[in-house]
N, C-alpha and C positions, 0 to 999 in steps of 0.2 A: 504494500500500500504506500509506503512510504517512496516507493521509485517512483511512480505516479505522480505523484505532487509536484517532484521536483520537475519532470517533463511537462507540468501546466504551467508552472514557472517560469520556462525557459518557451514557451511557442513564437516570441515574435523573433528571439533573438539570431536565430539563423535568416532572417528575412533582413534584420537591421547588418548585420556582419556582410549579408552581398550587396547590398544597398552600397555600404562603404565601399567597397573593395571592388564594385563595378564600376561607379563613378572613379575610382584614382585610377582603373586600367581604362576605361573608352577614353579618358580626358589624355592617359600617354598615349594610345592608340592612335587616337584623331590628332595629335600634337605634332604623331612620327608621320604621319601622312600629310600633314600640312607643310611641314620642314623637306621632305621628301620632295612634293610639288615646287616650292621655291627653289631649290639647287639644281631641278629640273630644269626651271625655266632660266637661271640664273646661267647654265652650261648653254640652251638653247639660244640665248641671246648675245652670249659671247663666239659661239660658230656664228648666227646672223649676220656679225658683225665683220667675222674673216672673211665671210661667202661672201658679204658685197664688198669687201676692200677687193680682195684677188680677180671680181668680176669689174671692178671700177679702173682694175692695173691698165683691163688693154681696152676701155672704152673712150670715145672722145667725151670731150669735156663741151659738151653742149646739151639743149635739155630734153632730147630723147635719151643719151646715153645718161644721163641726170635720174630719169625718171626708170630707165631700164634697171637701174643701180637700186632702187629704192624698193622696185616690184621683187629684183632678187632678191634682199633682205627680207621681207615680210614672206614673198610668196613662194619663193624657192625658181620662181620663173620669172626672166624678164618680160614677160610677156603679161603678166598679171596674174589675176585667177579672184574669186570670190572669197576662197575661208583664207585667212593667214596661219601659218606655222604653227604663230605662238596667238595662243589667244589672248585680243587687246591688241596686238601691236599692229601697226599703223601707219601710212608712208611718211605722214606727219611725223612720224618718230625720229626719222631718220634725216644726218646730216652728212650730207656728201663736201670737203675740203682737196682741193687740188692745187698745187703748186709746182710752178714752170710746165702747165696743161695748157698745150696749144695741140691739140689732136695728140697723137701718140708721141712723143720724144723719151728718148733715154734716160734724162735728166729729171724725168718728171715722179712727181710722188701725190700718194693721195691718201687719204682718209676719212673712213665709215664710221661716224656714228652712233648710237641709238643712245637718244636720251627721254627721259620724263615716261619711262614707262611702268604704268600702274601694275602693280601684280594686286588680285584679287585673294582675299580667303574664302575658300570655299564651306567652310563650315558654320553652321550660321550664329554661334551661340561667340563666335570669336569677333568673324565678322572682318569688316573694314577692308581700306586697302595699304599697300605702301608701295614709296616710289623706289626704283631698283637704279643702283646706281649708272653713272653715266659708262657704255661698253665703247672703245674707241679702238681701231684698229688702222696702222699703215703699213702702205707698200709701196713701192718703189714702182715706176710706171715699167711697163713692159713693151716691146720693140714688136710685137709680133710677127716677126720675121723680114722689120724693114731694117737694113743696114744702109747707114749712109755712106757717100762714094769717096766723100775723103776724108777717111779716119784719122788719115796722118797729117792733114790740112788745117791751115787756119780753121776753117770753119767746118767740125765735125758734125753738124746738125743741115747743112747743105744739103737740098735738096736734089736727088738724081733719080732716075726713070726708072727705077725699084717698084714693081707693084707688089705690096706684102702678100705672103701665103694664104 
């Protein structure tokens, strides 16, 4: 009789014991998933940032190649497309800098941007957003296959009847 009692005693407390102990694990659960998501995106937008510097090496500097730079970052194609990569990012996001960009030259170098982009939580009880720091990538402009005629001449960037590959 006396086991009894003590078992009317104790009924709620294995219900209060998961209670606790379920809230501390979905809270690290859902914490590793949300960390997990931002280093995702965090990697994703620092490739973003290579794929359009190295697509920006051998483009001219005017504003179809401008805007082709901008689609490869978000879209993975210069060409566009409807959904982006990374969800939120935007061509807005994206800054294209070029120096001694007169069409392709040797001497030339550029750099991709991506800044002010929001990363979302997705969980709702956390919530909000934050902004992810600014990703910047440069490269060195590329020749694609124009060599100029006098290398060993005053003027290494002179023009000669070279049509690139």
């Amino acid at each position: 009789m006396r086991r009894k009692t003590n078992r009317k005693n104790e009924a709620g407390k294995t219900l209060l014991e998961f209670a606790i102990v379920g809230t501390v694990f979905m809270t690290v659960m859902f914490g590793m998933i949300e960390l997990s998501r931002l280093y995702w995106t965090h990697n994703a937008l620092r490739d973003a940032a290579r794929r359009g510097a190295r697509y920006a090496a051998v483009r001219r500097n005017d504003t179809a190649g401008q805007q082709a730079v901008k689609n490869m970052v978000v879209y993975g194609n210069s060409a566009g497309g409807t959904t982006p990569l990374i969800n939120g990012l935007k061509t807005t996001n994206i800054g294209i800098e070029y120096v001694n960009y007169n069409g392709v030259q040797l001497s030339a170098r550029t750099t991709v941007k991506i800044t002010n982009y929001k990363f979302k939580f997705s969980v709702p009880f956390i919530g909000g957003t934050i902004t992810m720091p600014e990703y910047r990538t440069s490269l060195p402009g590329e020749s694609v296959g124009y060599v100029p005629c006098d290398i060993g001449g005053s003027n290494p960037l002179a023009a000669c009847n070279i049509v690139p590959n």
